[in-house]
GUNU-959544 format. One record per residue (C-alpha): residue number from 1; residue in three letters; z, x, y. Coordinates in nm, 3 decimals. Last residue first. Layout:
BEGIN
  pos  code        w        u        v
  NUM   ala        Z        X        Y
...
***
This chain:
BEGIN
  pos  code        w        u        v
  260   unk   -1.061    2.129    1.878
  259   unk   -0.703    2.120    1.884
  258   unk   -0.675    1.738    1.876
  257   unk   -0.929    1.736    1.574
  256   unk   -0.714    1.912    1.357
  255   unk   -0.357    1.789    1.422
  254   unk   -0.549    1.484    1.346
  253   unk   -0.669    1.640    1.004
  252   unk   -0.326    1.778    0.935
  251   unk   -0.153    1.400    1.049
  250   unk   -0.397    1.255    0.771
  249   unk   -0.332    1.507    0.483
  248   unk    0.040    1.434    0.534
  247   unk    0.004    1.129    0.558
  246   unk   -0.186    1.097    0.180
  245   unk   -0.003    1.309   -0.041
  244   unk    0.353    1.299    0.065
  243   unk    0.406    0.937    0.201
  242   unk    0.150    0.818   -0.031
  241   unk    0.305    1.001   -0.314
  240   unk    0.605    0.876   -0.229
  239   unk    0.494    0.484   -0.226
  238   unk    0.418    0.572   -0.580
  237   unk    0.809    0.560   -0.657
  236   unk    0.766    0.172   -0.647
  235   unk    0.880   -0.009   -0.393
  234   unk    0.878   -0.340   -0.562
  233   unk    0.926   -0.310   -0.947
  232   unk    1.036   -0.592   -1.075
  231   unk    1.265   -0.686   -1.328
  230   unk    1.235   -1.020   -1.497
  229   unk    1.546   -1.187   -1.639
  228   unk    1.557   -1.477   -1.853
  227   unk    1.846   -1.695   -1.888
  226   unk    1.936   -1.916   -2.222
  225   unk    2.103   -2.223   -2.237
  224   unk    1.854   -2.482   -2.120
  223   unk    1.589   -2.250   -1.961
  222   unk    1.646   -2.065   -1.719
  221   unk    1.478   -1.785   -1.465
  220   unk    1.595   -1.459   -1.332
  219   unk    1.348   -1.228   -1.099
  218   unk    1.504   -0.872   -1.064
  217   unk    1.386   -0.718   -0.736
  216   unk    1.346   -0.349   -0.661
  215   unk    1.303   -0.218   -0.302
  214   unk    1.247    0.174   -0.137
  213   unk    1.294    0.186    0.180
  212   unk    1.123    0.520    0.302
  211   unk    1.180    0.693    0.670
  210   unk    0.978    0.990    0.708
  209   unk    0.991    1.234    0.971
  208   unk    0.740    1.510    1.076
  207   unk    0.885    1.846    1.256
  206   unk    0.885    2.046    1.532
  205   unk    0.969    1.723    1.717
  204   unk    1.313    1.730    1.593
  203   unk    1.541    1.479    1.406
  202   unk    1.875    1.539    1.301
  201   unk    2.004    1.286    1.541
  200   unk    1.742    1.057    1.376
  199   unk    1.874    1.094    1.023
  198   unk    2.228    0.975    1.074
  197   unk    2.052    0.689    1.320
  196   unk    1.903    0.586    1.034
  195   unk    2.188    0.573    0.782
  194   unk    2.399    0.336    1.033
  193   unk    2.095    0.134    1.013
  192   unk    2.114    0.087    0.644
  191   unk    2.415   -0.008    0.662
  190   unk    2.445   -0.250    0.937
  189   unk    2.093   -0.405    0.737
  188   unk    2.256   -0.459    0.420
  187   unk    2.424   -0.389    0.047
  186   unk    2.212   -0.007    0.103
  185   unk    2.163    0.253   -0.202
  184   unk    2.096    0.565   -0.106
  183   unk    1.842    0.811   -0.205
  182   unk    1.923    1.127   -0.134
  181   unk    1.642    1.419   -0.252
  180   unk    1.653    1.621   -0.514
  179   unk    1.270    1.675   -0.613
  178   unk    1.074    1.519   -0.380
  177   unk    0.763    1.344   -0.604
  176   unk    0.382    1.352   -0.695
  175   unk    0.303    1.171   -0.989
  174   unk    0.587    1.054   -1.169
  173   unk    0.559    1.049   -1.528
  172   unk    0.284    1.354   -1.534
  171   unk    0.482    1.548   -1.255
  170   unk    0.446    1.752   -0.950
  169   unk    0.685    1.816   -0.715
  168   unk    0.743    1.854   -0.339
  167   unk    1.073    2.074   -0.302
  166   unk    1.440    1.979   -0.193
  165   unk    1.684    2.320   -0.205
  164   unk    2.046    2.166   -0.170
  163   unk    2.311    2.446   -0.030
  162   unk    2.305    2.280    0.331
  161   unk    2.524    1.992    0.166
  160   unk    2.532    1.716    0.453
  159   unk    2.274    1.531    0.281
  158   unk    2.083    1.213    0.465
  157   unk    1.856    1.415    0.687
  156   unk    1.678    1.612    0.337
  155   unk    1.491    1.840    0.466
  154   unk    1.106    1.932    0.273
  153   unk    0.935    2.247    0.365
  152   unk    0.536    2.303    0.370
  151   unk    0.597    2.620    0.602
  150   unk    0.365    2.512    0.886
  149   unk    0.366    2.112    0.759
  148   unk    0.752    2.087    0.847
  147   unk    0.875    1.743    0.651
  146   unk    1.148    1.552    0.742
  145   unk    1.397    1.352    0.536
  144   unk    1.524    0.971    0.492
  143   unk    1.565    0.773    0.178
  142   unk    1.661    0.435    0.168
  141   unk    1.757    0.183   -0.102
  140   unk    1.794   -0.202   -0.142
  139   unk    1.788   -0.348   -0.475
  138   unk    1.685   -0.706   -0.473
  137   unk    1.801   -1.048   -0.674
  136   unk    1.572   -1.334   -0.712
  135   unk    1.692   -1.686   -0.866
  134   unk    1.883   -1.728   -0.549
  133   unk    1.541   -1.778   -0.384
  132   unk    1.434   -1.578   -0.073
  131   unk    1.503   -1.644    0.281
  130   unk    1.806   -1.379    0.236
  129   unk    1.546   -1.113    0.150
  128   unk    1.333   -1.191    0.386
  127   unk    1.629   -1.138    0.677
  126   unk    1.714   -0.801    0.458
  125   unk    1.355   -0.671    0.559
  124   unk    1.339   -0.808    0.917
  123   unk    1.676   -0.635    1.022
  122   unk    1.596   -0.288    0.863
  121   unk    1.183   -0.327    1.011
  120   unk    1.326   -0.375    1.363
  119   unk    1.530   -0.050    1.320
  118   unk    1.185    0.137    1.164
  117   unk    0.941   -0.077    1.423
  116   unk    1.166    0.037    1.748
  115   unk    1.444   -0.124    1.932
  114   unk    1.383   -0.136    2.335
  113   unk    1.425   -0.524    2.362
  112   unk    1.758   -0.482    2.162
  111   unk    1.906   -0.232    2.407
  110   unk    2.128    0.045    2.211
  109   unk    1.906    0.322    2.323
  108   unk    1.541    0.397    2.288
  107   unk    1.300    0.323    2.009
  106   unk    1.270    0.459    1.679
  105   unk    0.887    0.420    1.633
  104   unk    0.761    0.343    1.910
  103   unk    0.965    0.519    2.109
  102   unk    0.948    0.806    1.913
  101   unk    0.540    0.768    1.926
  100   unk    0.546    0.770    2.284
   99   unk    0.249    1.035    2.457
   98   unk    0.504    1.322    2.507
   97   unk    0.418    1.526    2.280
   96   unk    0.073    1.462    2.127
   95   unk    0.058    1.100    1.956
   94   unk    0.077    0.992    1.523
   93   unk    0.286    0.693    1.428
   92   unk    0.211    0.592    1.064
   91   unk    0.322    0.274    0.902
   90   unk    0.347    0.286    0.510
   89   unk    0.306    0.010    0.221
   88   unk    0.340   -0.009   -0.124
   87   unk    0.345   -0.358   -0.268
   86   unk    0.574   -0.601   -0.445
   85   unk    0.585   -0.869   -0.253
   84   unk    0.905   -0.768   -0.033
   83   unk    0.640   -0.485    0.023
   82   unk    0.365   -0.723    0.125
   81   unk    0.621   -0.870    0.384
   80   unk    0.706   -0.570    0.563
   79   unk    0.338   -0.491    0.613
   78   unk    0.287   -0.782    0.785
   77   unk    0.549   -0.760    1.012
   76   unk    0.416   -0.397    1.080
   75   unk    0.141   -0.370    1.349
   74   unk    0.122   -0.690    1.528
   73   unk    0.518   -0.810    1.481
   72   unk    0.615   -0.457    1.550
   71   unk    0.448   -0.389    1.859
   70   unk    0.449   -0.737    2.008
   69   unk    0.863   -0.687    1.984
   68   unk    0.832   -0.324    2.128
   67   unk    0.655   -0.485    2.449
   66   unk    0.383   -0.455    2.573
   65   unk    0.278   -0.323    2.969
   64   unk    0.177    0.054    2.869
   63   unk   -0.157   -0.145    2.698
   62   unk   -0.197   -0.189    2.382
   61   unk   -0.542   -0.184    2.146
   60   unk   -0.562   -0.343    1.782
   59   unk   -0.822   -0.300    1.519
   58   unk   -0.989   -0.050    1.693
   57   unk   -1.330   -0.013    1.894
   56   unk   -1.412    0.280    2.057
   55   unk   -1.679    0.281    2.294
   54   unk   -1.866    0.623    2.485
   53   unk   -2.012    0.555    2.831
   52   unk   -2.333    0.734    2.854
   51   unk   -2.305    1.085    3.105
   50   unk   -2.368    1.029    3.465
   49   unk   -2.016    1.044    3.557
   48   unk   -2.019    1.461    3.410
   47   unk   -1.707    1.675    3.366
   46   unk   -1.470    1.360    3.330
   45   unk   -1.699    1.227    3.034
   44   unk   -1.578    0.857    3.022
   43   unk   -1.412    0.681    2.749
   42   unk   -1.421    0.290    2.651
   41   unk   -1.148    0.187    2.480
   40   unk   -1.183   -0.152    2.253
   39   unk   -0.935   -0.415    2.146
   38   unk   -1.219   -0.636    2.244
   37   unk   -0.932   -0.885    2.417
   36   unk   -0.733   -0.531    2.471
   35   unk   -1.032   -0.415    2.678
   34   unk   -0.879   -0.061    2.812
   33   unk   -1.076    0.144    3.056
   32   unk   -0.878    0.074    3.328
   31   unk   -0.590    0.152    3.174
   30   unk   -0.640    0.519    3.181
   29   unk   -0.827    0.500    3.575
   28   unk   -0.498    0.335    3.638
   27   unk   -0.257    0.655    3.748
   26   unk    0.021    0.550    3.906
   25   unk    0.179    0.757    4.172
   24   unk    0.468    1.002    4.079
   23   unk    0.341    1.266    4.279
   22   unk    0.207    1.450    4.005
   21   unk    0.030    1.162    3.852
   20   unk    0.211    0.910    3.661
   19   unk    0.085    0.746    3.276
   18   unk    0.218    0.449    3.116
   17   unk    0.133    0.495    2.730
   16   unk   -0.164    0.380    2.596
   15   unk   -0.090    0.196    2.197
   14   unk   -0.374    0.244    1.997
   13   unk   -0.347    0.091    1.651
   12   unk   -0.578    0.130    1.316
   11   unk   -0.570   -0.053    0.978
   10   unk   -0.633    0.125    0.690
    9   unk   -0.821   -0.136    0.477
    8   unk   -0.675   -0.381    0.245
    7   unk   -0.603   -0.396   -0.105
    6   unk   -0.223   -0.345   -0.035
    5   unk   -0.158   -0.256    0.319
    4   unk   -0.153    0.080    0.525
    3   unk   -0.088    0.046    0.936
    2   unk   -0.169    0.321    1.150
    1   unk   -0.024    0.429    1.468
***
Protein backbone atom coordinates (compact mmCIF):
# COMPACT_ATOMS: atom_id res chain seq x y z
CA UNK A 1 0.00 0.00 0.00
CA UNK A 2 1.05 3.44 -0.69
CA UNK A 3 0.26 6.51 0.97
CA UNK A 4 0.20 10.06 -1.22
CA UNK A 5 0.34 13.41 0.85
CA UNK A 6 0.53 17.01 -0.02
CA UNK A 7 4.21 18.19 -0.55
CA UNK A 8 5.45 15.08 0.70
CA UNK A 9 6.95 12.04 -0.73
CA UNK A 10 5.11 8.80 -1.78
CA UNK A 11 5.17 7.00 1.16
CA UNK A 12 5.55 3.18 0.99
CA UNK A 13 3.86 0.18 3.20
CA UNK A 14 4.48 -3.56 3.29
CA UNK A 15 2.08 -5.36 5.09
CA UNK A 16 3.19 -9.67 5.06
CA UNK A 17 0.36 -11.64 5.16
CA UNK A 18 0.19 -14.93 7.38
CA UNK A 19 1.38 -17.58 5.21
CA UNK A 20 0.55 -21.84 5.65
CA UNK A 21 2.32 -24.53 3.92
CA UNK A 22 0.47 -27.34 2.36
CA UNK A 23 -0.19 -29.05 5.41
CA UNK A 24 -1.43 -26.19 7.10
CA UNK A 25 1.85 -25.67 9.16
CA UNK A 26 3.24 -22.23 9.55
CA UNK A 27 5.58 -21.07 7.44
CA UNK A 28 8.16 -18.44 9.36
CA UNK A 29 11.08 -18.33 7.04
CA UNK A 30 8.61 -15.09 5.51
CA UNK A 31 8.56 -13.41 8.81
CA UNK A 32 11.72 -14.18 9.64
CA UNK A 33 13.15 -11.91 7.49
CA UNK A 34 11.08 -8.98 8.61
CA UNK A 35 12.80 -6.07 10.88
CA UNK A 36 9.70 -3.96 11.54
CA UNK A 37 11.99 -1.71 14.08
CA UNK A 38 14.23 -1.05 10.63
CA UNK A 39 11.02 -1.42 8.76
CA UNK A 40 13.29 -3.34 6.45
CA UNK A 41 12.90 -6.93 4.49
CA UNK A 42 15.71 -8.67 3.83
CA UNK A 43 15.30 -11.32 0.82
CA UNK A 44 17.15 -14.40 0.15
CA UNK A 45 17.89 -16.07 -3.29
CA UNK A 46 15.95 -19.50 -2.77
CA UNK A 47 17.94 -21.04 -5.83
CA UNK A 48 21.34 -20.20 -4.31
CA UNK A 49 22.05 -19.61 0.02
CA UNK A 50 25.37 -18.43 -0.87
CA UNK A 51 24.12 -15.54 -2.82
CA UNK A 52 24.43 -11.70 -0.85
CA UNK A 53 21.46 -10.96 1.21
CA UNK A 54 19.41 -8.33 -0.63
CA UNK A 55 17.69 -5.25 1.91
CA UNK A 56 14.71 -3.36 1.37
CA UNK A 57 14.00 -0.66 3.40
CA UNK A 58 10.39 1.00 3.47
CA UNK A 59 8.79 3.53 5.23
CA UNK A 60 6.71 1.16 7.21
CA UNK A 61 6.89 -2.80 7.42
CA UNK A 62 3.88 -5.18 9.10
CA UNK A 63 3.93 -8.21 10.15
CA UNK A 64 0.68 -10.92 9.73
CA UNK A 65 0.31 -10.19 13.67
CA UNK A 66 -1.18 -6.16 13.32
CA UNK A 67 -4.00 -5.16 13.54
CA UNK A 68 -6.43 -3.19 11.05
CA UNK A 69 -6.52 -0.30 13.69
CA UNK A 70 -2.37 0.07 13.49
CA UNK A 71 -3.01 -0.18 9.77
CA UNK A 72 -5.06 2.73 9.33
CA UNK A 73 -3.78 5.02 11.97
CA UNK A 74 0.03 4.40 10.41
CA UNK A 75 -0.83 4.52 6.84
CA UNK A 76 -3.91 6.81 6.41
CA UNK A 77 -4.88 8.93 9.56
CA UNK A 78 -2.64 11.27 8.30
CA UNK A 79 -3.76 11.44 5.08
CA UNK A 80 -7.36 11.93 6.22
CA UNK A 81 -6.44 14.94 7.95
CA UNK A 82 -4.52 16.80 5.07
CA UNK A 83 -7.67 16.39 3.01
CA UNK A 84 -10.01 17.94 5.75
CA UNK A 85 -7.09 20.63 5.12
CA UNK A 86 -7.61 21.13 1.91
CA UNK A 87 -5.38 18.65 0.11
CA UNK A 88 -5.54 15.80 -2.36
CA UNK A 89 -4.68 12.68 -1.10
CA UNK A 90 -4.96 8.84 -2.22
CA UNK A 91 -4.09 5.43 -0.46
CA UNK A 92 -3.14 2.65 -2.77
CA UNK A 93 -3.43 -1.11 -1.95
CA UNK A 94 -1.59 -3.12 -4.56
CA UNK A 95 -0.87 -7.43 -3.67
CA UNK A 96 -1.18 -10.60 -6.10
CA UNK A 97 -4.40 -12.55 -5.40
CA UNK A 98 -4.64 -13.72 -2.46
CA UNK A 99 -1.86 -11.76 -0.59
CA UNK A 100 -4.73 -9.28 1.54
CA UNK A 101 -5.22 -6.08 -0.01
CA UNK A 102 -9.29 -6.49 0.33
CA UNK A 103 -8.80 -6.95 3.75
CA UNK A 104 -6.90 -4.21 4.08
CA UNK A 105 -8.66 -2.21 2.42
CA UNK A 106 -12.39 -3.12 2.97
CA UNK A 107 -12.00 -5.46 5.65
CA UNK A 108 -14.02 -8.48 6.63
CA UNK A 109 -17.45 -8.77 8.10
CA UNK A 110 -19.46 -6.70 10.47
CA UNK A 111 -16.63 -7.01 13.36
CA UNK A 112 -15.26 -3.57 14.24
CA UNK A 113 -11.64 -4.88 14.88
CA UNK A 114 -11.74 -6.35 11.26
CA UNK A 115 -12.98 -2.88 9.53
CA UNK A 116 -10.74 -1.74 6.81
CA UNK A 117 -8.91 1.86 6.01
CA UNK A 118 -11.97 2.98 3.43
CA UNK A 119 -14.88 2.14 6.38
CA UNK A 120 -12.41 3.40 9.07
CA UNK A 121 -11.62 6.43 6.87
CA UNK A 122 -15.95 7.22 6.63
CA UNK A 123 -16.07 7.30 10.53
CA UNK A 124 -12.71 9.31 10.99
CA UNK A 125 -13.60 11.85 8.26
CA UNK A 126 -17.12 13.04 9.62
CA UNK A 127 -15.53 12.69 13.40
CA UNK A 128 -13.02 15.76 12.07
CA UNK A 129 -15.58 17.32 10.74
CA UNK A 130 -17.66 17.54 13.93
CA UNK A 131 -14.30 18.60 15.93
CA UNK A 132 -14.26 21.50 13.69
CA UNK A 133 -15.55 25.07 14.30
CA UNK A 134 -19.23 26.02 13.76
CA UNK A 135 -17.90 28.81 11.68
CA UNK A 136 -16.91 25.95 9.02
CA UNK A 137 -19.44 24.13 7.07
CA UNK A 138 -18.42 20.89 4.71
CA UNK A 139 -19.86 19.21 1.71
CA UNK A 140 -19.58 15.59 1.87
CA UNK A 141 -19.62 13.52 -1.42
CA UNK A 142 -18.56 10.07 -2.65
CA UNK A 143 -18.02 8.53 -5.77
CA UNK A 144 -17.37 4.89 -6.23
CA UNK A 145 -16.52 2.88 -9.63
CA UNK A 146 -14.00 0.37 -10.96
CA UNK A 147 -11.70 0.55 -13.53
CA UNK A 148 -10.61 -2.65 -15.94
CA UNK A 149 -7.00 -1.64 -17.24
CA UNK A 150 -7.27 -4.58 -20.23
CA UNK A 151 -10.13 -2.74 -21.99
CA UNK A 152 -9.50 0.80 -20.30
CA UNK A 153 -13.36 0.76 -19.12
CA UNK A 154 -14.79 2.85 -16.42
CA UNK A 155 -18.15 1.22 -14.08
CA UNK A 156 -19.91 3.24 -12.29
CA UNK A 157 -20.86 0.87 -8.72
CA UNK A 158 -23.19 3.55 -7.49
CA UNK A 159 -25.74 3.59 -10.75
CA UNK A 160 -28.22 1.00 -11.18
CA UNK A 161 -28.92 2.31 -14.87
CA UNK A 162 -26.87 -0.27 -17.10
CA UNK A 163 -27.70 2.18 -20.11
CA UNK A 164 -24.99 4.92 -18.72
CA UNK A 165 -21.68 4.84 -20.88
CA UNK A 166 -18.85 6.49 -18.25
CA UNK A 167 -15.55 7.34 -20.22
CA UNK A 168 -12.09 8.95 -19.03
CA UNK A 169 -12.07 12.50 -20.43
CA UNK A 170 -10.02 15.09 -21.30
CA UNK A 171 -10.61 18.68 -20.76
CA UNK A 172 -8.86 22.21 -20.61
CA UNK A 173 -11.18 23.31 -17.39
CA UNK A 174 -10.90 20.06 -15.83
CA UNK A 175 -7.97 18.18 -16.59
CA UNK A 176 -8.50 14.69 -16.78
CA UNK A 177 -12.08 13.58 -15.63
CA UNK A 178 -15.00 10.54 -15.65
CA UNK A 179 -17.47 11.73 -17.69
CA UNK A 180 -21.00 10.77 -16.09
CA UNK A 181 -20.24 9.37 -13.20
CA UNK A 182 -22.45 9.39 -9.61
CA UNK A 183 -21.38 11.53 -7.26
CA UNK A 184 -23.42 11.54 -4.20
CA UNK A 185 -23.84 13.74 -1.75
CA UNK A 186 -23.53 12.17 1.96
CA UNK A 187 -25.22 14.21 5.47
CA UNK A 188 -22.91 11.36 7.41
CA UNK A 189 -20.88 8.44 8.00
CA UNK A 190 -24.21 5.66 8.13
CA UNK A 191 -24.64 7.03 4.76
CA UNK A 192 -21.83 7.03 3.29
CA UNK A 193 -21.13 3.55 4.44
CA UNK A 194 -24.32 2.20 3.29
CA UNK A 195 -22.93 3.54 -0.27
CA UNK A 196 -19.76 1.49 0.19
CA UNK A 197 -20.90 -1.64 0.78
CA UNK A 198 -23.36 -0.91 -2.49
CA UNK A 199 -20.12 -0.69 -4.39
CA UNK A 200 -18.22 -3.54 -2.78
CA UNK A 201 -20.81 -6.26 -3.62
CA UNK A 202 -20.23 -5.16 -7.12
CA UNK A 203 -16.72 -5.54 -6.74
CA UNK A 204 -14.49 -8.14 -8.56
CA UNK A 205 -10.92 -8.91 -8.58
CA UNK A 206 -10.79 -8.65 -12.38
CA UNK A 207 -10.98 -5.30 -11.81
CA UNK A 208 -9.43 -2.05 -9.88
CA UNK A 209 -11.72 -0.09 -7.45
CA UNK A 210 -11.70 3.36 -6.45
CA UNK A 211 -13.37 4.86 -3.63
CA UNK A 212 -13.19 8.96 -3.79
CA UNK A 213 -14.65 11.40 -1.06
CA UNK A 214 -14.67 14.31 -2.40
CA UNK A 215 -14.99 17.50 0.44
CA UNK A 216 -15.82 21.24 0.13
CA UNK A 217 -15.88 23.54 3.13
CA UNK A 218 -17.36 27.04 3.29
CA UNK A 219 -15.46 29.10 6.00
CA UNK A 220 -17.96 32.00 7.49
CA UNK A 221 -16.62 34.75 9.58
CA UNK A 222 -18.33 38.13 11.25
CA UNK A 223 -17.92 41.16 11.74
CA UNK A 224 -20.48 43.40 13.58
CA UNK A 225 -23.43 43.05 11.23
CA UNK A 226 -22.14 41.68 8.29
CA UNK A 227 -21.00 37.79 7.61
CA UNK A 228 -18.38 36.74 5.32
CA UNK A 229 -18.29 33.54 3.66
CA UNK A 230 -15.22 31.79 2.24
CA UNK A 231 -15.66 28.76 0.08
CA UNK A 232 -13.14 26.28 -0.07
CA UNK A 233 -12.20 23.96 -2.20
CA UNK A 234 -11.09 20.73 -0.36
CA UNK A 235 -11.25 17.73 -2.55
CA UNK A 236 -10.75 19.26 -5.46
CA UNK A 237 -11.67 17.56 -8.85
CA UNK A 238 -7.73 17.16 -9.33
CA UNK A 239 -7.81 14.34 -6.89
CA UNK A 240 -9.38 12.51 -10.16
CA UNK A 241 -6.73 12.95 -12.17
CA UNK A 242 -4.53 11.40 -9.61
CA UNK A 243 -6.83 8.58 -9.20
CA UNK A 244 -6.96 8.20 -13.08
CA UNK A 245 -3.65 9.41 -14.27
CA UNK A 246 -1.25 8.56 -11.76
CA UNK A 247 -2.56 4.90 -10.07
CA UNK A 248 -3.33 3.70 -12.80
CA UNK A 249 0.16 4.14 -14.34
CA UNK A 250 1.55 2.78 -10.99
CA UNK A 251 -0.58 -0.55 -10.62
CA UNK A 252 0.47 -1.10 -14.77
CA UNK A 253 4.11 -0.80 -13.87
CA UNK A 254 3.66 -3.23 -10.79
CA UNK A 255 1.52 -5.46 -12.82
CA UNK A 256 4.78 -5.13 -14.82
CA UNK A 257 7.44 -6.07 -12.72
CA UNK A 258 5.42 -8.98 -10.97
CA UNK A 259 5.24 -10.75 -14.36
CA UNK A 260 8.72 -10.43 -15.11
Amino acid sequence: MASCIYKDKIKVSVRIAHIHSKNNENVDTITSKLNTSTNSILVKNPKDDKKEVKIFNFDNVFDHLTSQEEIFNTCAQSVIENVINGYNGAIISYGVSGSGRSYTMNGDGDNIGDFGIIPRSITYIFDLIKERNNSEKYSVKVSYYRHNTAFDEIEDLLNDDPNQIVKIKESKELGTYIQNLSTVPTKNSNEMYEYFIKGKNKFTREFTSFFTVTIDSIKTTKSDDSSIKNSTRTGRPGIVKIHINVVINILRKLNTLVNH
